[in-house]
mmCIF file of the N, C-alpha and C atoms, coordinates in Angstrom:
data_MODEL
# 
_entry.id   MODEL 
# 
loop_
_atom_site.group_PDB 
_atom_site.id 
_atom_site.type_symbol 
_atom_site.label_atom_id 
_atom_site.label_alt_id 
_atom_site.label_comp_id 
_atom_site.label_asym_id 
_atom_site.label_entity_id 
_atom_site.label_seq_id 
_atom_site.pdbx_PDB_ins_code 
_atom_site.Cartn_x 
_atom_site.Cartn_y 
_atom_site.Cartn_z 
_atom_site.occupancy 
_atom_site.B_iso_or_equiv 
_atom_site.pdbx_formal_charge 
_atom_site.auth_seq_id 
_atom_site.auth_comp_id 
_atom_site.auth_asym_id 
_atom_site.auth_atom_id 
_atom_site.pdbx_PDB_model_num 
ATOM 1   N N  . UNK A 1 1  ? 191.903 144.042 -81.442 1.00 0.00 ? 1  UNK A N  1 
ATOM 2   C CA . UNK A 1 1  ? 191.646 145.440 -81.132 1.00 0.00 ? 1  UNK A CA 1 
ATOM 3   C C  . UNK A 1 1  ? 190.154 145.685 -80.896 1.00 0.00 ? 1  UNK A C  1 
ATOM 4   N N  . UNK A 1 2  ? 189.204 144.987 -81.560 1.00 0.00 ? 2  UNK A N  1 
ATOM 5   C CA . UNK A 1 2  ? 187.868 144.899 -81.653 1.00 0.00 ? 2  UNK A CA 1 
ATOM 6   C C  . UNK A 1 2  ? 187.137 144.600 -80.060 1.00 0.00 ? 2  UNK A C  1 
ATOM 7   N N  . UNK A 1 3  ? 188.164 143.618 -79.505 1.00 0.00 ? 3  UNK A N  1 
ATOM 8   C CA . UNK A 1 3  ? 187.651 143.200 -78.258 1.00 0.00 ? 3  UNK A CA 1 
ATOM 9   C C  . UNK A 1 3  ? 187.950 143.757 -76.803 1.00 0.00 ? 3  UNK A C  1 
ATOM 10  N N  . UNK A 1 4  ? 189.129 144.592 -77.385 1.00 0.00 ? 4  UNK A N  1 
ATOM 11  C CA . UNK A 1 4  ? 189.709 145.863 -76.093 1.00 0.00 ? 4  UNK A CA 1 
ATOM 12  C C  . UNK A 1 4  ? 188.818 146.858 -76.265 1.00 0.00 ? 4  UNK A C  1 
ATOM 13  N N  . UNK A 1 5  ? 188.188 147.320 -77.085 1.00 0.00 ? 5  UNK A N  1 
ATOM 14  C CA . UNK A 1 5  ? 187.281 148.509 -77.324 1.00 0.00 ? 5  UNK A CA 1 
ATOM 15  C C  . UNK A 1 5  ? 186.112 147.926 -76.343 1.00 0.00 ? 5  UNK A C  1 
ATOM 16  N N  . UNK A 1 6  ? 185.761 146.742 -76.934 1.00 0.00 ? 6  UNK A N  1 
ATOM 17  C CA . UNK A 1 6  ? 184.299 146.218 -76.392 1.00 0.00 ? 6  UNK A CA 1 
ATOM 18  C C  . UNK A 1 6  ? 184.541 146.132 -74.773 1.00 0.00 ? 6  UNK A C  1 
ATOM 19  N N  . UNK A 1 7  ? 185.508 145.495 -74.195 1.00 0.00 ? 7  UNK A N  1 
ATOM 20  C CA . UNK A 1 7  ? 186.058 145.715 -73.224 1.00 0.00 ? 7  UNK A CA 1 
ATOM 21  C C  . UNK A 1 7  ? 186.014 146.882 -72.272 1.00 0.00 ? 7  UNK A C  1 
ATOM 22  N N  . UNK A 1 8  ? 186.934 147.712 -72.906 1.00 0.00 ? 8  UNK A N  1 
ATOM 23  C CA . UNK A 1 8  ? 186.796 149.335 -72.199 1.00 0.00 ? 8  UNK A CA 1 
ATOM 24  C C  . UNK A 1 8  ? 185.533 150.082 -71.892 1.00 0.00 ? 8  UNK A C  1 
ATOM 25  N N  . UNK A 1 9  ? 184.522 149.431 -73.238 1.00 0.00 ? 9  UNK A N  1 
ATOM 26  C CA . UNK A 1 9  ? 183.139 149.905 -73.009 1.00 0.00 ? 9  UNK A CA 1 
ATOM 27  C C  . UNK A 1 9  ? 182.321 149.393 -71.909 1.00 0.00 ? 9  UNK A C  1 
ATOM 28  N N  . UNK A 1 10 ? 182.706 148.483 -71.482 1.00 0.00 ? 10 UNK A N  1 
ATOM 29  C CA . UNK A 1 10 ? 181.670 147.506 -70.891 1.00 0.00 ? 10 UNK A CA 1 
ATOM 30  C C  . UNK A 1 10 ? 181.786 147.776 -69.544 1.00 0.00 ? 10 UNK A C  1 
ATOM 31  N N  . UNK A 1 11 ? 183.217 148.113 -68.920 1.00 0.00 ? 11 UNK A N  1 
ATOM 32  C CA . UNK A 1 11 ? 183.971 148.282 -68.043 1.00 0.00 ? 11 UNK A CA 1 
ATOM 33  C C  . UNK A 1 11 ? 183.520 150.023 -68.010 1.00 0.00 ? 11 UNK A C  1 
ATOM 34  N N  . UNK A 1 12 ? 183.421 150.800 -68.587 1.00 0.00 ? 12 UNK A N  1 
ATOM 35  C CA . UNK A 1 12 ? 183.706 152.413 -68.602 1.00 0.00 ? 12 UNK A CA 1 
ATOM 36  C C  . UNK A 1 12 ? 181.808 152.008 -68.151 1.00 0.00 ? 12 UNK A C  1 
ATOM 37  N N  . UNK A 1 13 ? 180.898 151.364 -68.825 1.00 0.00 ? 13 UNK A N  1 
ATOM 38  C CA . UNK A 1 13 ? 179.491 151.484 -68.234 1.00 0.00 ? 13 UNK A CA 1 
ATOM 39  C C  . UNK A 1 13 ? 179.624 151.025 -66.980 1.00 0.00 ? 13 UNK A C  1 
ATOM 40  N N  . UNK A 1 14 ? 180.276 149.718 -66.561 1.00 0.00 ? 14 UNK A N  1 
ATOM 41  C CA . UNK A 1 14 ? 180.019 149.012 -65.259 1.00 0.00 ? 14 UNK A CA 1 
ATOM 42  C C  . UNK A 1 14 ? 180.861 150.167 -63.768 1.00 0.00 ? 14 UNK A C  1 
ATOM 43  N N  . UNK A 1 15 ? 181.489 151.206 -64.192 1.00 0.00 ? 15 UNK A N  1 
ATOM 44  C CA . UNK A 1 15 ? 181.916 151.935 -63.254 1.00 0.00 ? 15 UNK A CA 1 
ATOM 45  C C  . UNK A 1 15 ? 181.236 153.156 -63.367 1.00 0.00 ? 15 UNK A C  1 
ATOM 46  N N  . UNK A 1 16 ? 180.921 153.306 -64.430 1.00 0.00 ? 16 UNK A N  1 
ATOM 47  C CA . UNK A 1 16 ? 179.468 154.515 -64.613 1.00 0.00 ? 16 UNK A CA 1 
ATOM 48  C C  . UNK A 1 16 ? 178.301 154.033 -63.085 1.00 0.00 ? 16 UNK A C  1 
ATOM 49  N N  . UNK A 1 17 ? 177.652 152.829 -63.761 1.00 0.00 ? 17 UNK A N  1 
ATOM 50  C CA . UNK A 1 17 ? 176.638 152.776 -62.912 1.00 0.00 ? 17 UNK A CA 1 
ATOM 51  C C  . UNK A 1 17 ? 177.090 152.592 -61.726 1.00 0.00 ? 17 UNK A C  1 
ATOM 52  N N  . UNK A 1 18 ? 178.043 151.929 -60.971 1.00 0.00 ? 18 UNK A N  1 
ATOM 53  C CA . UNK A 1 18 ? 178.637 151.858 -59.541 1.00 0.00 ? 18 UNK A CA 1 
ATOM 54  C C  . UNK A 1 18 ? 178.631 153.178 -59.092 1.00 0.00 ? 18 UNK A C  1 
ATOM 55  N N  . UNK A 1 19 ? 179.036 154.388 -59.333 1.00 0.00 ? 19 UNK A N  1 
ATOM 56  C CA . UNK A 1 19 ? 179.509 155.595 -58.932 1.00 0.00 ? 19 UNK A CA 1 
ATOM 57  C C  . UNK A 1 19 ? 177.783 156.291 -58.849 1.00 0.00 ? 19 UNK A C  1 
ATOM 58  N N  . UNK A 1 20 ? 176.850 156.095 -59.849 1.00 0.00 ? 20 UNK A N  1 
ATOM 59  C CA . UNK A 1 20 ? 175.281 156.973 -59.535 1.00 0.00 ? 20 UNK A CA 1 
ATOM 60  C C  . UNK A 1 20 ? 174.397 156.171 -59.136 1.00 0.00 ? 20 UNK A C  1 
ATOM 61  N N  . UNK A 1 21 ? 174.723 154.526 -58.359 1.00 0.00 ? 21 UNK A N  1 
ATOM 62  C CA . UNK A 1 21 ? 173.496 153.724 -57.857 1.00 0.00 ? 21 UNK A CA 1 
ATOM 63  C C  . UNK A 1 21 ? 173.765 153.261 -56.806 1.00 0.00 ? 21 UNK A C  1 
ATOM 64  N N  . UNK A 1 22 ? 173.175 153.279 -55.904 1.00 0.00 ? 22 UNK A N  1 
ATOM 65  C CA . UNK A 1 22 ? 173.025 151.722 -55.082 1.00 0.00 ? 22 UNK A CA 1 
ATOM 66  C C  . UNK A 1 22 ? 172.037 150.457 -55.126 1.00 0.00 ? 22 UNK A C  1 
ATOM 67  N N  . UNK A 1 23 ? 172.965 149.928 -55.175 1.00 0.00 ? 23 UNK A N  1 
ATOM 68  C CA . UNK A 1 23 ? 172.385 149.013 -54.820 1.00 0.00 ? 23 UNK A CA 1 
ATOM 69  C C  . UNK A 1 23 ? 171.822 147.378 -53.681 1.00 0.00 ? 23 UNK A C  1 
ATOM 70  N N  . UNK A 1 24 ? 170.592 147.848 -53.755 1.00 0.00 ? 24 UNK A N  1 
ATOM 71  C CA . UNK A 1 24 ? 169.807 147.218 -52.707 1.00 0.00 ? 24 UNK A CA 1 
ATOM 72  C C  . UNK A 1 24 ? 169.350 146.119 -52.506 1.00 0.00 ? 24 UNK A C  1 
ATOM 73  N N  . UNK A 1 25 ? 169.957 145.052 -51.665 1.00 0.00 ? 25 UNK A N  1 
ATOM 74  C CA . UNK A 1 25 ? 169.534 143.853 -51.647 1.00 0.00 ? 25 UNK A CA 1 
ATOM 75  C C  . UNK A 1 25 ? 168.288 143.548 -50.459 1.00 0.00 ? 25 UNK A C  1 
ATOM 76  N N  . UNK A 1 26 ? 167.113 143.209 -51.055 1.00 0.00 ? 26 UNK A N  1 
ATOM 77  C CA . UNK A 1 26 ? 166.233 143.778 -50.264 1.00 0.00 ? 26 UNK A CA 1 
ATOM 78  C C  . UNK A 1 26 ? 165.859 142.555 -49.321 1.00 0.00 ? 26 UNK A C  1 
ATOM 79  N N  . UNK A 1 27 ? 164.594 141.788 -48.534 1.00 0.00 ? 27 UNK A N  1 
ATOM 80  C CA . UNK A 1 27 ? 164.495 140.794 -48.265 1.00 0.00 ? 27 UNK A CA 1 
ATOM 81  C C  . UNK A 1 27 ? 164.019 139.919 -49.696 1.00 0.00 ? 27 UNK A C  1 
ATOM 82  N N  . UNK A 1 28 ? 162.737 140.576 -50.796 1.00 0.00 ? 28 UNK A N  1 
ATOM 83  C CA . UNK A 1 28 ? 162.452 139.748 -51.634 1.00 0.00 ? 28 UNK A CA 1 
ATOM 84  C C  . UNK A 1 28 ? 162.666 140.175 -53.029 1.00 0.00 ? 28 UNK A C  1 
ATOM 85  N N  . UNK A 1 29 ? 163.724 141.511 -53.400 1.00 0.00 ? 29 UNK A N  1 
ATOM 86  C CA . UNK A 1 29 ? 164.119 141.659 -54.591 1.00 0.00 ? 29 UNK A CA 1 
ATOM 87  C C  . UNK A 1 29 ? 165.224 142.677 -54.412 1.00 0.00 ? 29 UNK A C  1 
ATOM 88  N N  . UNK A 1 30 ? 165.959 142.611 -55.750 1.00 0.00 ? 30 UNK A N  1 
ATOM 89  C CA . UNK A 1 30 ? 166.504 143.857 -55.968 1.00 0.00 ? 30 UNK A CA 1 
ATOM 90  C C  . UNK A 1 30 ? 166.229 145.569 -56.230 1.00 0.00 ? 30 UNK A C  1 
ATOM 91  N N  . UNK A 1 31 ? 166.623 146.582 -55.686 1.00 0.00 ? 31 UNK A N  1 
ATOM 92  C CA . UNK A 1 31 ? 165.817 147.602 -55.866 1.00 0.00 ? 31 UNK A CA 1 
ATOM 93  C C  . UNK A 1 31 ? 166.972 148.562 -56.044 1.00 0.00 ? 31 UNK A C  1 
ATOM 94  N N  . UNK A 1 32 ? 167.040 149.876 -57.289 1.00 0.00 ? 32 UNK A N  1 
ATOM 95  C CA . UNK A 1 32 ? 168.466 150.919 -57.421 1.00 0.00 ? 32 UNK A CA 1 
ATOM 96  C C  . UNK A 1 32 ? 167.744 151.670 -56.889 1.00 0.00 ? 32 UNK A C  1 
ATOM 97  N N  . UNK A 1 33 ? 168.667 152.615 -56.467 1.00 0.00 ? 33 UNK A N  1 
ATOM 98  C CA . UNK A 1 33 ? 168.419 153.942 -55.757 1.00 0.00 ? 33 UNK A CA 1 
ATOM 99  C C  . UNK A 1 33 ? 169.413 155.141 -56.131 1.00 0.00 ? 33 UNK A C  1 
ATOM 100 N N  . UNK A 1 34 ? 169.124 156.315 -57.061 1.00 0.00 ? 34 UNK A N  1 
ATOM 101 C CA . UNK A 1 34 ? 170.407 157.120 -57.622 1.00 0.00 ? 34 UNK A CA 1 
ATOM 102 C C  . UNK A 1 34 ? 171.118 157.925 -56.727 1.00 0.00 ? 34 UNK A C  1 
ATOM 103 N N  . UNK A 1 35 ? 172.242 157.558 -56.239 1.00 0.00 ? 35 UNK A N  1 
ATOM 104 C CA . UNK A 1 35 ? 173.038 158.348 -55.927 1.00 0.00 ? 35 UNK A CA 1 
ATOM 105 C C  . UNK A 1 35 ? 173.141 159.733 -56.093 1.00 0.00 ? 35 UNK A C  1 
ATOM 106 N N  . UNK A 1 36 ? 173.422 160.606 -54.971 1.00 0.00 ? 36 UNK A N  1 
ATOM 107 C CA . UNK A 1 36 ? 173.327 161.786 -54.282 1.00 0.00 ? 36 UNK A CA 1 
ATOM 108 C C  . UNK A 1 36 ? 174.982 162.605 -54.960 1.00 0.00 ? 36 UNK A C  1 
ATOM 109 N N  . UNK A 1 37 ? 175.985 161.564 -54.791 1.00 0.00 ? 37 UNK A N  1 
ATOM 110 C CA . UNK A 1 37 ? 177.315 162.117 -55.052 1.00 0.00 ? 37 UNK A CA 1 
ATOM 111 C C  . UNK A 1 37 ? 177.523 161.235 -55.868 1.00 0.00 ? 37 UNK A C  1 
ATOM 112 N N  . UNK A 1 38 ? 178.700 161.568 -56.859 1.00 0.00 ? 38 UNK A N  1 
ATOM 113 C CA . UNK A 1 38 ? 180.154 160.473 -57.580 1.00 0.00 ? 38 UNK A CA 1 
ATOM 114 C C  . UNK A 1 38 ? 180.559 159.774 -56.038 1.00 0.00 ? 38 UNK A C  1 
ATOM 115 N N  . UNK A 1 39 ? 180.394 158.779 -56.191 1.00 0.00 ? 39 UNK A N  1 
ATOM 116 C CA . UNK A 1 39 ? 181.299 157.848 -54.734 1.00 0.00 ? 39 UNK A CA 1 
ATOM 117 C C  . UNK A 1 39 ? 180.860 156.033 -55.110 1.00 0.00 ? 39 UNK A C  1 
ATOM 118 N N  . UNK A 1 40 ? 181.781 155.680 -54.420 1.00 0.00 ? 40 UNK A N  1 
ATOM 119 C CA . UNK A 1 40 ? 182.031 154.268 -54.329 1.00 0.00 ? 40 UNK A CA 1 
ATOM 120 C C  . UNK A 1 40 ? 180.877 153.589 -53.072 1.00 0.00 ? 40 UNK A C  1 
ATOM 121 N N  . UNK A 1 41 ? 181.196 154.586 -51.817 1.00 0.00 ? 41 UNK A N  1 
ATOM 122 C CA . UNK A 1 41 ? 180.544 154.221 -50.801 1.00 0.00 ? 41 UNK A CA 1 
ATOM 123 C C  . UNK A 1 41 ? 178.984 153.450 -51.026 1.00 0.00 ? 41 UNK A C  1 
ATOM 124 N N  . UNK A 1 42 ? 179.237 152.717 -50.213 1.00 0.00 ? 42 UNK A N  1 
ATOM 125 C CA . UNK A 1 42 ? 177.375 151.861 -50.149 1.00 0.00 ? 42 UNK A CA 1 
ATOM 126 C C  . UNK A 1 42 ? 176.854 151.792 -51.350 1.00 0.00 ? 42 UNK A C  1 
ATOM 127 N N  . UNK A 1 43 ? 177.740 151.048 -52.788 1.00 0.00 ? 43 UNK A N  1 
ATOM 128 C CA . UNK A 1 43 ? 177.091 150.651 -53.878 1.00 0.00 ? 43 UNK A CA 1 
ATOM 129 C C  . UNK A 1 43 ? 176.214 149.672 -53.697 1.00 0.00 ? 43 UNK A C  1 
ATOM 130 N N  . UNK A 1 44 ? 176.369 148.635 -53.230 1.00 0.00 ? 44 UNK A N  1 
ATOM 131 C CA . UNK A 1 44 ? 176.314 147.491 -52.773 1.00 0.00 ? 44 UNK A CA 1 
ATOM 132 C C  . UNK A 1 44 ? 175.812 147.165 -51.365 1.00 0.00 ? 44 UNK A C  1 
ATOM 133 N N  . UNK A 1 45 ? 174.362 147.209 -51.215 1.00 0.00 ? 45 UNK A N  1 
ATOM 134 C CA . UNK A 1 45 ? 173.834 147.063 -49.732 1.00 0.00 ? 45 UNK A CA 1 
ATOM 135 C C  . UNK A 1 45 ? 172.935 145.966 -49.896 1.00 0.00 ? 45 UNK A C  1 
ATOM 136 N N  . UNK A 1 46 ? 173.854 144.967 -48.724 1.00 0.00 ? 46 UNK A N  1 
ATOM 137 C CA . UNK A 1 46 ? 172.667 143.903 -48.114 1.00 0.00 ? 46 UNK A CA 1 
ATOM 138 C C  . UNK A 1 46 ? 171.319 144.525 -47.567 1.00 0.00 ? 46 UNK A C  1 
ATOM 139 N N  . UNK A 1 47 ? 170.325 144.903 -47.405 1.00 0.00 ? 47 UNK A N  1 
ATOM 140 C CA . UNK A 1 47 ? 169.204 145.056 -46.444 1.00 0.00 ? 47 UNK A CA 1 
ATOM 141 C C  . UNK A 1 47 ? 168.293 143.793 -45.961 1.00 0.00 ? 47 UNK A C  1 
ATOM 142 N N  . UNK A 1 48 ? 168.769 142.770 -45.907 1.00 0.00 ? 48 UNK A N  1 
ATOM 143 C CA . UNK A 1 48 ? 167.909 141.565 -45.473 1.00 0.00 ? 48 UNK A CA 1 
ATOM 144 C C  . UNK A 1 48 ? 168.006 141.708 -44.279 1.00 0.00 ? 48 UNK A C  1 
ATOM 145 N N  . UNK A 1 49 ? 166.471 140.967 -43.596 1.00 0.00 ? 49 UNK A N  1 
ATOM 146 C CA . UNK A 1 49 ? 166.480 140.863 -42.466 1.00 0.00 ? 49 UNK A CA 1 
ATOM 147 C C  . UNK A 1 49 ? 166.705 142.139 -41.479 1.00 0.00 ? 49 UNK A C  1 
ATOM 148 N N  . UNK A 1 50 ? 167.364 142.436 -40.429 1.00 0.00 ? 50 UNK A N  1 
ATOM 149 C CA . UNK A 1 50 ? 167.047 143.493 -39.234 1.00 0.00 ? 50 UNK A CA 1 
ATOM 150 C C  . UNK A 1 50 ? 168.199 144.632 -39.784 1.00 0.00 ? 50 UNK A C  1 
ATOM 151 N N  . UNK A 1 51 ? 168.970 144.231 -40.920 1.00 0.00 ? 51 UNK A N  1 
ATOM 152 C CA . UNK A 1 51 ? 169.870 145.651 -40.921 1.00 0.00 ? 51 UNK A CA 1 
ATOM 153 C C  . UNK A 1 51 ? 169.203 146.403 -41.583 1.00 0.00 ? 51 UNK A C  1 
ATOM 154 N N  . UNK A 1 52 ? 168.385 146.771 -41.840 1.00 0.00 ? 52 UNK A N  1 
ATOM 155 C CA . UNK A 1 52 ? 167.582 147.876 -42.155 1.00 0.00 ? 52 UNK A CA 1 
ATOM 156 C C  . UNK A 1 52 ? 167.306 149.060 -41.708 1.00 0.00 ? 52 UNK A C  1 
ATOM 157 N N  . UNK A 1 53 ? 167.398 148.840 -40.044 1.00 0.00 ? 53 UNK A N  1 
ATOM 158 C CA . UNK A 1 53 ? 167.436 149.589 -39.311 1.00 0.00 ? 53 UNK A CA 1 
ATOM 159 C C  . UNK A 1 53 ? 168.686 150.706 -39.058 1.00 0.00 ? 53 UNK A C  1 
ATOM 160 N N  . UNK A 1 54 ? 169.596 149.540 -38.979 1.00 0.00 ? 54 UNK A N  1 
ATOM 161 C CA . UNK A 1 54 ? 171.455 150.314 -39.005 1.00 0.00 ? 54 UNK A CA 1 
ATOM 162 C C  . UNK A 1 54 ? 171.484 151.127 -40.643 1.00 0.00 ? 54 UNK A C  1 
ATOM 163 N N  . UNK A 1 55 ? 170.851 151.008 -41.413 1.00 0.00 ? 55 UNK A N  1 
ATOM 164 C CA . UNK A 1 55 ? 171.097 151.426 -43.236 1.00 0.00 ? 55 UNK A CA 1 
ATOM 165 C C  . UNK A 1 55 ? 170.238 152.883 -42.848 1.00 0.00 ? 55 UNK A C  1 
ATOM 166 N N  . UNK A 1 56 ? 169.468 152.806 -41.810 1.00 0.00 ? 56 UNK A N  1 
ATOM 167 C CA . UNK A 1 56 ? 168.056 154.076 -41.667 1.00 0.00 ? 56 UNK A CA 1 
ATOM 168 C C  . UNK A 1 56 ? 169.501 155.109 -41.354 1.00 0.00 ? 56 UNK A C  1 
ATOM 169 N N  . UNK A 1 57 ? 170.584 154.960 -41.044 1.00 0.00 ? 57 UNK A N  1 
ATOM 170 C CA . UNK A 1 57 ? 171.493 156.081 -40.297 1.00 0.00 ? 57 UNK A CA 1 
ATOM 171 C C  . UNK A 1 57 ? 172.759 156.288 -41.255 1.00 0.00 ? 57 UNK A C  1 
ATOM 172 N N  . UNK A 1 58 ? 172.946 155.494 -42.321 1.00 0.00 ? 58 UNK A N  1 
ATOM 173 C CA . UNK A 1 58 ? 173.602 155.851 -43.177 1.00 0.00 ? 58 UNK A CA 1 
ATOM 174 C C  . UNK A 1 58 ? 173.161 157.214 -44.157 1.00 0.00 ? 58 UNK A C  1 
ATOM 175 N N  . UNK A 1 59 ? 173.841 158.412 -43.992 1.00 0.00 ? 59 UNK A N  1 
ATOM 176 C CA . UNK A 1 59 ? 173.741 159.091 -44.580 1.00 0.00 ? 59 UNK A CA 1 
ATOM 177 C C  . UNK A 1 59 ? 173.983 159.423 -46.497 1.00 0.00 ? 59 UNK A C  1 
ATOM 178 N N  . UNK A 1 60 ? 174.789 158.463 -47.147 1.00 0.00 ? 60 UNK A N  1 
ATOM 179 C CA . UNK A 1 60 ? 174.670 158.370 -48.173 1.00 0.00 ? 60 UNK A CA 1 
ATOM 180 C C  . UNK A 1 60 ? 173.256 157.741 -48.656 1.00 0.00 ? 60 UNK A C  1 
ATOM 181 N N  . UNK A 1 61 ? 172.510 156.823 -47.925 1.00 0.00 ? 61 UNK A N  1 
ATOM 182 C CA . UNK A 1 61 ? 171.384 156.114 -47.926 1.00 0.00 ? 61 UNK A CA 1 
ATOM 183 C C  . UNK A 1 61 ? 170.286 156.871 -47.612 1.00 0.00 ? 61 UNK A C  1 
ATOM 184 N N  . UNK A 1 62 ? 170.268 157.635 -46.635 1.00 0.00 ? 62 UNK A N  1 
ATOM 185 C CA . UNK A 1 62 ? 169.671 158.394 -46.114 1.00 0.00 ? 62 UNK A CA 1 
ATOM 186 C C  . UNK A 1 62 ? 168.946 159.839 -47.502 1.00 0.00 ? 62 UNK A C  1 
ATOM 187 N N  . UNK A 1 63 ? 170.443 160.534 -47.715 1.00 0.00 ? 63 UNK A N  1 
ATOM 188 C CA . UNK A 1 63 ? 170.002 161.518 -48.933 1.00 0.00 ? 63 UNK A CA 1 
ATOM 189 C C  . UNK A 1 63 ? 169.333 160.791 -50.090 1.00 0.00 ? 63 UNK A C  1 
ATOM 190 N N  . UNK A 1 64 ? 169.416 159.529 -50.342 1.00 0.00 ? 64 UNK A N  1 
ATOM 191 C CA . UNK A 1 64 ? 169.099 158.707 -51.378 1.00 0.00 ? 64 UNK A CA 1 
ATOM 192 C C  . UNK A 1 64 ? 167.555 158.854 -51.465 1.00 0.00 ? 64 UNK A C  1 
ATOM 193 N N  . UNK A 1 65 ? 167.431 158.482 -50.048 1.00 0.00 ? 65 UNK A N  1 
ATOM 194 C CA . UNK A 1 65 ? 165.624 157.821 -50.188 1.00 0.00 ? 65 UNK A CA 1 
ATOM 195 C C  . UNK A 1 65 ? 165.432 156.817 -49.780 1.00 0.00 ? 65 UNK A C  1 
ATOM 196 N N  . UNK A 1 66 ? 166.544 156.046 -48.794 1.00 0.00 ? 66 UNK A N  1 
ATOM 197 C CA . UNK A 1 66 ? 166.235 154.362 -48.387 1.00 0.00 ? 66 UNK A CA 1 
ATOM 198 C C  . UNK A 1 66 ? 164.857 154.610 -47.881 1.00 0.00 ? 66 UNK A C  1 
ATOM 199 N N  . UNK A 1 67 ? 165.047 155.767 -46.832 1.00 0.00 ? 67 UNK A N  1 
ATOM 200 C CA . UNK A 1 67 ? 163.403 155.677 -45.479 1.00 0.00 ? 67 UNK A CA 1 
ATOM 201 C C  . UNK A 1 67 ? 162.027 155.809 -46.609 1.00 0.00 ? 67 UNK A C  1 
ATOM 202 N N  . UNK A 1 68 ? 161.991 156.007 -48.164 1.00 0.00 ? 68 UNK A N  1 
ATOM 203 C CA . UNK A 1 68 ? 161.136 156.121 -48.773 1.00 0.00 ? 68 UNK A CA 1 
ATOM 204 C C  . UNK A 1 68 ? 160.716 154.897 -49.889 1.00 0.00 ? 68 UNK A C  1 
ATOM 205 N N  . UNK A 1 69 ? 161.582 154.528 -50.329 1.00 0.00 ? 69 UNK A N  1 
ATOM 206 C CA . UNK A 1 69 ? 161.665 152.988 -50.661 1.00 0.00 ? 69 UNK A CA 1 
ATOM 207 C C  . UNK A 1 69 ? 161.485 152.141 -49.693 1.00 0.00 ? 69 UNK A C  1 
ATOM 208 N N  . UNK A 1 70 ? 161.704 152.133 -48.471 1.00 0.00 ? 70 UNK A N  1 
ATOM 209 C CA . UNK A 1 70 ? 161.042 151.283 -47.799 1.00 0.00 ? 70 UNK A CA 1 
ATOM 210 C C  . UNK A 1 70 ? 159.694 150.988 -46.876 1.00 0.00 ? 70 UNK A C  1 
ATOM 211 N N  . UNK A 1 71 ? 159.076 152.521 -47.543 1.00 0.00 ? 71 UNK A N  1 
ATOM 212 C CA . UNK A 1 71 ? 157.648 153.106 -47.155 1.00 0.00 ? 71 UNK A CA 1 
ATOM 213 C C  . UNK A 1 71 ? 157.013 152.018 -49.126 1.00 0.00 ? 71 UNK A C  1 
ATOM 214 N N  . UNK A 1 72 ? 157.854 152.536 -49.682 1.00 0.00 ? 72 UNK A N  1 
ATOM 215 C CA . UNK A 1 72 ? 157.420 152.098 -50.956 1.00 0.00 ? 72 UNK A CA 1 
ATOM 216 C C  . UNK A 1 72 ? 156.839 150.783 -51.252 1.00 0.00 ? 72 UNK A C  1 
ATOM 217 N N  . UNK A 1 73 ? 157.990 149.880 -50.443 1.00 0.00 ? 73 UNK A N  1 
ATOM 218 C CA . UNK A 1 73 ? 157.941 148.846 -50.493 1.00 0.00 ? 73 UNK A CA 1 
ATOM 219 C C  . UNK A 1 73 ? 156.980 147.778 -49.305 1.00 0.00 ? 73 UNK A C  1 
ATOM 220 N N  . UNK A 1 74 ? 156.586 148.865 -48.549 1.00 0.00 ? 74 UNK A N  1 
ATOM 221 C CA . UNK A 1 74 ? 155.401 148.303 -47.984 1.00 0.00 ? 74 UNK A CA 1 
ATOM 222 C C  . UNK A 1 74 ? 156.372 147.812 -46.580 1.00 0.00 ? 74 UNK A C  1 
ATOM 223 N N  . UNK A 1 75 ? 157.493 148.020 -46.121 1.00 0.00 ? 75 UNK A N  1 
ATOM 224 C CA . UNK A 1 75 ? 158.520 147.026 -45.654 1.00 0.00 ? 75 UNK A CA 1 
ATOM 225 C C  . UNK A 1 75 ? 158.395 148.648 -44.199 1.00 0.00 ? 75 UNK A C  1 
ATOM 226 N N  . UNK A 1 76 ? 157.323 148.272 -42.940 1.00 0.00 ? 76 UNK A N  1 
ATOM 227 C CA . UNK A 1 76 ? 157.764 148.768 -41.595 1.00 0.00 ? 76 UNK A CA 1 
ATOM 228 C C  . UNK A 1 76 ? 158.242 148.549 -40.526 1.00 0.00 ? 76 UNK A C  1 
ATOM 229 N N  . UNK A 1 77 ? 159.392 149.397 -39.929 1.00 0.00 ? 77 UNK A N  1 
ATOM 230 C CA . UNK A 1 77 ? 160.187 149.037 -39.275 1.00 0.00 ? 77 UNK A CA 1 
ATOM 231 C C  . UNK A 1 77 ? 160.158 149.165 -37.333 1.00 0.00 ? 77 UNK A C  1 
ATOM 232 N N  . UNK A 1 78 ? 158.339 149.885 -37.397 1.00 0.00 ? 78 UNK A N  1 
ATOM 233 C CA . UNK A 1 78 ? 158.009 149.946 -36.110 1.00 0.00 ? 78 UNK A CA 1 
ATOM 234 C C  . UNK A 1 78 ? 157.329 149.131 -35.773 1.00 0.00 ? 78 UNK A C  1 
ATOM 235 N N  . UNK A 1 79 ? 157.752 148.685 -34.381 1.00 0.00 ? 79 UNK A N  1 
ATOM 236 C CA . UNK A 1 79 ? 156.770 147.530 -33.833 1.00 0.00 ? 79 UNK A CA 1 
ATOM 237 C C  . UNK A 1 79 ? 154.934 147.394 -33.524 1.00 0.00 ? 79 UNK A C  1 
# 
């Protein structure tokens, strides 16, 4: 019984944070960003390499702050 509790807990945090983060796989680290709504959508974003550009038009990303984290991060996307 000890280990269904620990269980449920671990599981009730790991869908906590999925639903208020994304997360950002960047070219040279990981970076969260808090979520705008409760949603599933774009927990989980590759940004390596040139999709960075296609992520600039995602609107869940967008209300987030991607275009500012990636001012943050020193990371520009004009030629």
């Amino acid at each position: 019984m000890k280990y269904a509790i620990i269980i449920v807990l671990v599981l009730g945090a790991l869908t906590f944070a999925m639903m208020n983060y994304h997360f950002i796989l960047l070219d040279d680290s990981l970076k969260v960003l808090k979520k705008t709504e409760w949603t599933l959508d774009s927990t989980f974003v590759d940004a390596r390499g040139t999709k960075k550009i296609k992520l600039l038009l995602n609107p869940a990303l967008a209300k987030a702050g991607f275009r500012d984290l990636l001012k943050k991060e020193g990371i520009s996307l004009e030629k």
